[in-house]
N, C-alpha and C positions, 0 to 999 in steps of 0.2 A: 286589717291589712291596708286595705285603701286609705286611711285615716292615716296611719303613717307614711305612705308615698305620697299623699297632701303636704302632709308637712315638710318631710322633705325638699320636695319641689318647689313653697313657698319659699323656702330658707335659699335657695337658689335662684330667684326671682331678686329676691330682695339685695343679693350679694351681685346681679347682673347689674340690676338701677346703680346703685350704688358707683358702680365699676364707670356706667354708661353718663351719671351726673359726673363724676370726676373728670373725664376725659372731656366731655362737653365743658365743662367751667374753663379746664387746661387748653382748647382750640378757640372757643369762644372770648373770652375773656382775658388769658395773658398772651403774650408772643414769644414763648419757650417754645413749642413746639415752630412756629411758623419760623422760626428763627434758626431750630436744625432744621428745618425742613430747606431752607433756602442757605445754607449754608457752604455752600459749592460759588456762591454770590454775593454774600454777605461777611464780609471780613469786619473784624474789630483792630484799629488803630488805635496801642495806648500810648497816654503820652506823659511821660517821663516827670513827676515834680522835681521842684529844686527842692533839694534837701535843707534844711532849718541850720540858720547860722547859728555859730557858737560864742558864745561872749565871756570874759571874766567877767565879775564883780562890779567891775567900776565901769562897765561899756564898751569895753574894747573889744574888737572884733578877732576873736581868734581864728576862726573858720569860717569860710566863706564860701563862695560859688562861683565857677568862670567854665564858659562851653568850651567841651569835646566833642571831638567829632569823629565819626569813624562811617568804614562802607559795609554795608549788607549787601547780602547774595541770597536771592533764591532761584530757587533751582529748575521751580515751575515758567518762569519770565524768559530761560534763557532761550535764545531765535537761535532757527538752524546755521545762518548766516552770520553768526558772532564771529566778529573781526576780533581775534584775540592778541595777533599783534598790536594791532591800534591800543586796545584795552592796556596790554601791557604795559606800553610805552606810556599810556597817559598815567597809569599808575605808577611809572618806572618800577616796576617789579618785572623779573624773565619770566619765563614762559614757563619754565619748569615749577618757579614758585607759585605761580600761578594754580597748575594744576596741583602740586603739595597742599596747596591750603582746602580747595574746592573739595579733595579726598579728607581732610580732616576733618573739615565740617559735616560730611556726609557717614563718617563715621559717629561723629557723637550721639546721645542716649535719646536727646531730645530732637534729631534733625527730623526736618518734615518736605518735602517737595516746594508744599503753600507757605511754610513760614520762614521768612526773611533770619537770616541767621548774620550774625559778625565774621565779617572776612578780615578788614582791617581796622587797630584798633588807634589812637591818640596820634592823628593825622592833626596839624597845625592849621591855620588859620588860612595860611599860605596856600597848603595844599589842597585845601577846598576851595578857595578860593580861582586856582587854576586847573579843578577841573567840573565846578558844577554846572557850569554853562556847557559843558560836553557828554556829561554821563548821562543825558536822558538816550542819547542813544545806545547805552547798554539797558535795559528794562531790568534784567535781574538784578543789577545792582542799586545801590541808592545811597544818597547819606541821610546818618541819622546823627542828631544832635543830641548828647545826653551830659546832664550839667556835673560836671567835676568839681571836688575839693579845691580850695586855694585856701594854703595854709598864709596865715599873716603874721605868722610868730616862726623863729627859729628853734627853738626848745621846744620842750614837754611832747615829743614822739609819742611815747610809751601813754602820756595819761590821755590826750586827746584820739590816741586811737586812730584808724582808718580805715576806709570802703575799698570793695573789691569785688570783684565778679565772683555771685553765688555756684557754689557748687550743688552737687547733685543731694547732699544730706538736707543742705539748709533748703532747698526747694519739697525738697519731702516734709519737711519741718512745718511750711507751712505755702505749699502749691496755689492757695489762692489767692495770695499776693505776687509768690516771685515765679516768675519766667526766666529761661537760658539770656544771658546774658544781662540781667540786671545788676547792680550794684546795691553790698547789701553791708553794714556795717561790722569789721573783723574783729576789732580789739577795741580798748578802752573807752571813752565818751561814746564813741562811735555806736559799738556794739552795746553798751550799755541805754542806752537810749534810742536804742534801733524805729522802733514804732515812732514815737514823737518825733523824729529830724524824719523820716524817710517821708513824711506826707500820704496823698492819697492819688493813684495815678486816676489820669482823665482816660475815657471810652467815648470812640467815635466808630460808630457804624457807618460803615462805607457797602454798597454796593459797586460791584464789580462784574463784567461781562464777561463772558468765555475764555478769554485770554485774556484773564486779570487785572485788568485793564478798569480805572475807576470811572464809574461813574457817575455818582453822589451821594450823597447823604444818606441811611437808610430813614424814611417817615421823616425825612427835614429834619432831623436829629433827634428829634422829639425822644429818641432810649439816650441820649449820648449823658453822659456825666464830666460833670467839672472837674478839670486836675487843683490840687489841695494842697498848697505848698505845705513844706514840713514846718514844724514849729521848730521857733527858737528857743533854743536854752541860755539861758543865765547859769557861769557856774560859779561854785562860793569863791573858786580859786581869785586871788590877789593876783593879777601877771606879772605885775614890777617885784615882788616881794619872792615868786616861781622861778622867774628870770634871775635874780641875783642867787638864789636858792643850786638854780642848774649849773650857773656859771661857776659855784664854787667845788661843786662836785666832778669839775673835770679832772681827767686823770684821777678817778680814786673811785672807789667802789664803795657802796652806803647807800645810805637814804638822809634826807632832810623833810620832816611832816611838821606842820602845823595849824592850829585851830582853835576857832574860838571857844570855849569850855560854856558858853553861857547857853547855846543852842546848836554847836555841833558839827558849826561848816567848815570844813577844809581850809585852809588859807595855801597850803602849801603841800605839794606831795612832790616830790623832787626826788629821780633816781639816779644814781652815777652807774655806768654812763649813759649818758642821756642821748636820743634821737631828733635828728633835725625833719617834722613832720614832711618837709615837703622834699623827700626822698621818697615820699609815699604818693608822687603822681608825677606826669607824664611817661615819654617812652621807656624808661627806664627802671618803671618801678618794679615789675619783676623779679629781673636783675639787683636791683637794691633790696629788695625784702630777701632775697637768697642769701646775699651777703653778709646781710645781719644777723639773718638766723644761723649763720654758720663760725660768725663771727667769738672762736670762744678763746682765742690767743689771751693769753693771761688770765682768764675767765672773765673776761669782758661782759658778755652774754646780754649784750645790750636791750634785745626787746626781754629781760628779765625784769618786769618794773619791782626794784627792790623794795621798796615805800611799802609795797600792798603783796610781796611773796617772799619775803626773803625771812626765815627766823634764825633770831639770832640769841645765844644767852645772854641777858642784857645785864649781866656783872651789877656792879652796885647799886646801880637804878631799883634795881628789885628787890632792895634791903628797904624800902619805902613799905612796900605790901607785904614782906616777911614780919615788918612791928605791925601793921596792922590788922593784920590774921591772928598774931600771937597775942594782943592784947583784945582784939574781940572773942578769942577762945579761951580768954582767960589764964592763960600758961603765964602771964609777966604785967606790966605795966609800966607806964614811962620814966617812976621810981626802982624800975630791976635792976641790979648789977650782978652783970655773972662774971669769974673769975679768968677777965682778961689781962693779968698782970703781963705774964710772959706769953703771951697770945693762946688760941686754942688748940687746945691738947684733948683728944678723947681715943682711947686706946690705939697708942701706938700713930696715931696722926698728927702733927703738927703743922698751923697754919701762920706763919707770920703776920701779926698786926699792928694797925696804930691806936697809941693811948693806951690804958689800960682797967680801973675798974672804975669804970663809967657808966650815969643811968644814961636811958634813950637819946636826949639832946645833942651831949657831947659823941654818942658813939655815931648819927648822923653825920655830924658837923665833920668827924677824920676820917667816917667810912670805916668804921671796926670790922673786916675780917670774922674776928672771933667773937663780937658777941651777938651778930648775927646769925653765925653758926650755931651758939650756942642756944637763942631765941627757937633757931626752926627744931632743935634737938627735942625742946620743951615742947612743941607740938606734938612730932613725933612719939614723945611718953605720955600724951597728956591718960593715953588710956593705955596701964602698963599691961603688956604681952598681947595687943592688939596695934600695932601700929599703921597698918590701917584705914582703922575707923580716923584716927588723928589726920590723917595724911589726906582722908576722904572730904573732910571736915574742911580742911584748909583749903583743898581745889573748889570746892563749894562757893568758899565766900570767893577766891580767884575769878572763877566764873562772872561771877555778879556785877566783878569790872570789865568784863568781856573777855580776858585771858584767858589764853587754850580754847577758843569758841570764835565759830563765825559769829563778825557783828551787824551781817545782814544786811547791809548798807547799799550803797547803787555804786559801786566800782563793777567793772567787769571782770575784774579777778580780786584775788585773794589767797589768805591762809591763812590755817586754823591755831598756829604753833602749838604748841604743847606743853600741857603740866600734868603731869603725872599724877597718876591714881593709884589707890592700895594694892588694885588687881596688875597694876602694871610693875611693881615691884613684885609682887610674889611670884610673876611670870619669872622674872630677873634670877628670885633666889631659888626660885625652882628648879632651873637651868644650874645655878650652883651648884647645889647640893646632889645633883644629878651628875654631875661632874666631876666632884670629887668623892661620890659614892656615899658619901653621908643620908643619912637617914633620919635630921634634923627637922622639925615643923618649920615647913617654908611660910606658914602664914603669920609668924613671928620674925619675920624677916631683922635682917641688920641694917641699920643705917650705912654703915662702915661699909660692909663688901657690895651693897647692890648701889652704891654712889651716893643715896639720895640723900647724904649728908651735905653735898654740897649746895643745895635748893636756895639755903636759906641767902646767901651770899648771892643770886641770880650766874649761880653755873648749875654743874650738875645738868640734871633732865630741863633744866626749862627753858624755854626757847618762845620765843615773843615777835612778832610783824612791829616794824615802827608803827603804822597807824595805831595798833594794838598799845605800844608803846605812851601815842601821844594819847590815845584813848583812857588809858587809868591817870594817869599824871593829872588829866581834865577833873578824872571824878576827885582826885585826890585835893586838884582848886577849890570846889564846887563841896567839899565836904562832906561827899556821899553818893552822888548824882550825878547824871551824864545824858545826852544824850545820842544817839549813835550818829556817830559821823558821816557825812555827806557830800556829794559833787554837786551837786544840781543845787543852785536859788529861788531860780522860775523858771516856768517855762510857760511862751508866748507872753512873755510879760506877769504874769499871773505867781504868787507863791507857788513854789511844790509840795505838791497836793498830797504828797504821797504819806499815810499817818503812822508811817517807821517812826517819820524823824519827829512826831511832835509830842511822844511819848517819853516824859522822865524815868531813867530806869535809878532804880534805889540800891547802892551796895547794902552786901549785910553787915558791913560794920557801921558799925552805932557811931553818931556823928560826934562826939564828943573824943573820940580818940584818934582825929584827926588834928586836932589843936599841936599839943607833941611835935607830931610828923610833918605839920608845916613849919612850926618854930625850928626844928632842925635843920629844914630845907633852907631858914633864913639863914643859919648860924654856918650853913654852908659859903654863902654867899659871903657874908660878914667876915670870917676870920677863919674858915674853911680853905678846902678844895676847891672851891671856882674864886679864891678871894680877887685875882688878877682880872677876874673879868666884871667886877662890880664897876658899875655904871655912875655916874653923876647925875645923870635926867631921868630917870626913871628906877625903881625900887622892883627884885627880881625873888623870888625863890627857884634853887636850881639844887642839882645834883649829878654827882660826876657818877663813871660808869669806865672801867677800864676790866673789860672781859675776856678772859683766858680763853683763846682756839689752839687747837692740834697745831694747825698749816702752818702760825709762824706768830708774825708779831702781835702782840694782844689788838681787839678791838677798841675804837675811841668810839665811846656813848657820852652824851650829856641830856639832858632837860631840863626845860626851864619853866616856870611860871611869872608873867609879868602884867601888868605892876602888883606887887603883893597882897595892897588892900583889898583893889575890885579886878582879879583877873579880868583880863581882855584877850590873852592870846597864850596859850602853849607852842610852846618848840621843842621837837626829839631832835638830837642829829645823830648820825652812827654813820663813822667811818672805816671801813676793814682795814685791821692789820696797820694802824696808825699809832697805836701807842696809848697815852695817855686822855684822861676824856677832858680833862680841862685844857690840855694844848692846841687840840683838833676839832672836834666834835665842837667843844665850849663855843670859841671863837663863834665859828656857824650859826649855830641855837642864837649866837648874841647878836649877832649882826640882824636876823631875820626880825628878831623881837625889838634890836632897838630902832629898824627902820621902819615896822610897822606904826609903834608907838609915838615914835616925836615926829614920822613922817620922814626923816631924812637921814645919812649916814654922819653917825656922828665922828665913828672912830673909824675912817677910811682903809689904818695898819693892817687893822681884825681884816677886814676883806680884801685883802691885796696879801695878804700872810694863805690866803686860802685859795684866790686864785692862783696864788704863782707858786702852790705845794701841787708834789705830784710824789702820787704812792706806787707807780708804774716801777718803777726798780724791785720793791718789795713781791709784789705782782708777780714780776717775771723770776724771781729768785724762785718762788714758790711752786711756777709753774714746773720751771726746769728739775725741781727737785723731783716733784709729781714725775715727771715724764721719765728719769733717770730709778725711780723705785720700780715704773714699767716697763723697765729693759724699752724706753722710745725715743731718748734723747739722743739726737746725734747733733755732735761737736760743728756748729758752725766756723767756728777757728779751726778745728782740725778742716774741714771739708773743702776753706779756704789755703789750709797749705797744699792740699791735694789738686786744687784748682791751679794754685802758682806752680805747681811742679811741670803740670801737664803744660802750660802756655812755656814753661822753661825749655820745656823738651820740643814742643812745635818751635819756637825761636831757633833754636841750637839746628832744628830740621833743616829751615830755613835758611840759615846762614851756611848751613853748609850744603847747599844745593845753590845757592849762589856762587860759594867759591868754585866747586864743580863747574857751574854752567861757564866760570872766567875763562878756568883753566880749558874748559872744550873749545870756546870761543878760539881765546890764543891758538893753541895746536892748529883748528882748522881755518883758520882767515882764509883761506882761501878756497875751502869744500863749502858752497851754498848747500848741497841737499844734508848739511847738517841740523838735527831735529832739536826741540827745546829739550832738557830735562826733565822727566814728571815725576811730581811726589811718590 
């Protein structure tokens, strides 16, 4: 018995030392404890880094840095004797807003007595300037200097993104960085590269006396830490090549994306419509980010960056990967010809097309309709009374050009678009046949009633991101390979480190059946659908795109690949509801590719045929129809006669309370305690 309350008791010794070494290391040796212990004393001043400039490509400074300035309050500082008039008056704010503000600050989640909180925010240069030689006689207030964005560029809103005071999620996110009232990166560049531009803040331990009052350094600074500016980013973006990009996309809704295929940098991601970044600071920004996020008149939806969220079915373009599916699954070859005389015909459906029984080259070159349709059909059979596994088969190699799949890249948003899977049709005819009370095997589905006859032509389910866009068309240069597209070049001067992008990815189509699918693209160019826009300086494969939507007027798609021999740059362009892809789109693609290429604009028409189109009429027809199927449209013209009826009748009031007040006038000339008339 003793033997075991030994040991016990040991085991309890040994866990005291233990307890008693810890704590002595923790008083002895660091200054955690001595540091809450004096903590009523000992305050930590952090100090704010500038945030890492942003550059395009070539050096040019997109983003930059210039002081704000705003007042803190706390609450611990305030004297019983605060002259609050004075106070007000130097801050020209009333007395009332005064107290308004003091009560908001005192309500939020993180307010504290001891810590300095924001009372006012994006005060000018001016106004600090006329009153910092006065406010030390308020103590609880102060200025604090915290460095702002200064946009250098007009465009590209949506891709450069912008900083904003954290909220309560992103301090939960990550509390050991941000504190109430930091600034913390919201949308694009910005937020994508949060860590790298934000730096590292400096700590200064101060000692302070009973009434908060400093009075120096804690240990001569010997704890304080260096502030660490943010690094700078290089991004792959061209500006001159983004800038002509944006400027063509006013008035029209779309995207403009292009890149170099050979490693995967962005040159171009341009959204219509586009945001002028420095509405994203000073007093007004608030107010301006309201505006835009509410801004949906004609479906404008301007911080929508369409380039990196918009899916669109991308019509002909995607007759490019329907031959290439079908000749790596073996269903056809570049010698097929299916029975396009009088276009396609398959129970009961009829597709109007051009040309007629033609192998792969020629059906490229006019864009056949029908024997595209008839290609994705031969997928769809290739396993009879499992359609399916075929359809499985095809999204597969899809995939492997990144279609219907995030490409994991460093944009701050995205989407995934969509191609459809076996299990997503038999959902479809499942619904069917549940519908019409049939008791048919839905896992034999029909091409015909669940849509997915249209795939092969790019309608139907399939639905693509321009990046996404510019992204196969690269692998389709590259013969097979790609890889994932990128914002960033360097950062701090250094390559981006990041080993996404240094990774080739390999489609599953065998590189030998690519050959075909570029000479078509040529034979587009040559004596095709873009033939108007073949170039003199430089040599292009391209492919038009004119996509059927519900809303109204077809989509304009085009892409290009230039110079033929040794790609150097792809361009997608997609404009909504524009028409044709060689009228609209083409132009665009052409312009970005041939100013990249020879350096300068050769065919000035092309980009002045672009600046000076506006799709704003189609736009608003489409809006008004929307609103009118919502019982929500009301008749500006009508509300406008209703307006002149009413000003008709206040006139008419008018005039005849004049003639009244004559006639009283006359009668009483001579009665003064006569009164005016009132309305």
């Amino acid at each position: 018995m003793n033997t075991r309350y030994l040991k016990i008791f040991s085991v309890l010794v040994v866990i005291a030392l233990i307890f008693i070494a810890r704590l002595s290391y923790l008083q002895l040796f660091t200054d955690r404890y001595a540091l809450n212990a004096a903590n009523t004393s000992i305050k930590i001043e952090y100090v704010i880094p500038q945030r890492g400039v942003i550059f395009d490509r070539n050096g040019k400074i997109m983003v930059g840095n210039q002081p704000a300035y705003e007042i803190s309050f706390t609450q611990a500082l305030m004297k019983p004797d605060f002259d609050t008039m004075a106070f007000c008056n130097l801050m020209k704010i009333s007395k009332a807003d005064l107290i308004k503000r003091i009560n908001i600050i005192k309500k939020e989640k993180y307010y504290s007595k001891l810590t300095p909180m924001t009372f006012l925010k994006d005060l000018s240069r001016e106004d600090i300037a006329r009153v910092q030689e006065i406010i030390f006689k308020y103590p609880a207030f102060s200025i604090v200097s915290r460095p702002q964005r200064q946009y250098e560029v007009s465009t590209s809103g949506n891709l450069l993104g912008y900083t904003s005071e954290v909220n309560e999620r992103e301090i939960k996110k990550d509390s050991i960085y941000y504190l109430p009232g930091d600034f913390i990166g919201k949308t694009g560049i910005e937020k994508a590269y949060e860590k790298e531009l934000r730096g590292v803040k400096g700590m200064k331990y101060i000692q302070k006396d009973i009434k908060l009052r400093n009075v120096g350094s804690y240990k001569n600074g010997s704890l304080d830490k260096d502030v660490i500016t943010g690094k700078d980013i290089t991004l792959t973006i061209d500006y001159d090549l983004q800038r002509m990009a944006e400027e063509m996309m006013v008035n029209k809704h779309g995207a403009i994306v292009a890149l170099d295929p050979n490693n995967g940098e962005v040159l171009v991601a341009a959204t219509g419509p586009d945001i002028d970044p420095n509405l994203f600071t000073g007093p007004y920004k608030s107010k301006n980010l309201y505006a835009l996020s509410k801004d949906t008149l004609y479906e404008n939806k301007p911080t929508f960056d369409r380039s990196l969220q918009a899916a669109y079915p991308p019509g002909s373009t995607f007759k490019l990967l329907t031959a290439l599916s079908a000749m790596q699954m073996g269903v056809m070859d570049e010698n097929t010809i299916f029975p396009c005389g009088g276009g396609f015909n398959y129970r009961g459906l009829r597709i109007k097309g051009h040309g007629g029984a033609d192998p792969l080259i020629p059906a490229i070159q006019i864009s056949s309709n029908c024997y595209f349709s008839y290609a994705y059909l031969a997928i769809l059979n290739k396993y009879p009374g499992n359609p399916s596994k075929g359809v499985d088969e095809w999204k597969a190699i899809l995939s492997s050009f990144g279609v219907g799949e995030f490409l994991n890249n460093d944009f701050a948003v995205g989407a995934r678009g969509r191609i459809p899977s076996g299990e997503f049709y038999e959902k479809r005819m499942k619904s069917i046949l549940k519908a019409s009370g049939s008791k048919k095997d839905y896992k034999n589905w029909d091409p015909l009633a669940t849509g997915a006859v249209f795939n092969g032509m790019g309608q139907g389910d399939v639905m693509v991101t321009p990046l996404q866009l510019a992204n196969y068309v690269g692998a389709i240069a590259n013969k097979g390979w790609y890889y994932t597209p990128h914002i960033v070049k360097a950062i701090d001067g250094k390559p981006n480190p990041d080993k996404r992008f240094k990774v080739k990815h390999k489609t599953l189509v065998d590189p030998k059946h690519f050959g075909p699918v570029l000479k078509g693209m040529e034979a587009v160019v040559l004596r095709g659908t873009a033939h108007s826009l073949k170039s003199n300086d430089f040599t292009m494969l391209a492919k038009t795109g004119t996509a059927q939507v519900p809303q109204g007027k077809d989509n304009s798609i085009f892409v290009l690949i230039a110079p033929a021999d040794k790609p150097k740059i792809v361009v997608v362009a997609v404009m909504e509801h524009a028409g044709f892809g060689a009228t609209w789109a083409g132009p665009a693609a052409t312009v970005i590719a041939e100013k990249y290429i020879t350096g300068d604009l050769k065919r000035e028409n092309l980009y002045k045929k672009m600046t000076g189109a506006s799709f704003m009429p189609e736009y608003k027809r489409q809006w008004i129809a929307d609103l009118k199927r919502k019982g929500l449209y009301k008749d500006p013209a009508l509300d406008s006669v209703r307006q002149k009826r009413i000003l008709d009748s206040l006139n008419f009031i008018k005039e005849q309370k004049a003639k009244l007040q004559k006639q009283i006038d006359l009668e009483t000339t001579n009665n003064k305690t006569t009164k005016p008339v009132k309305e």
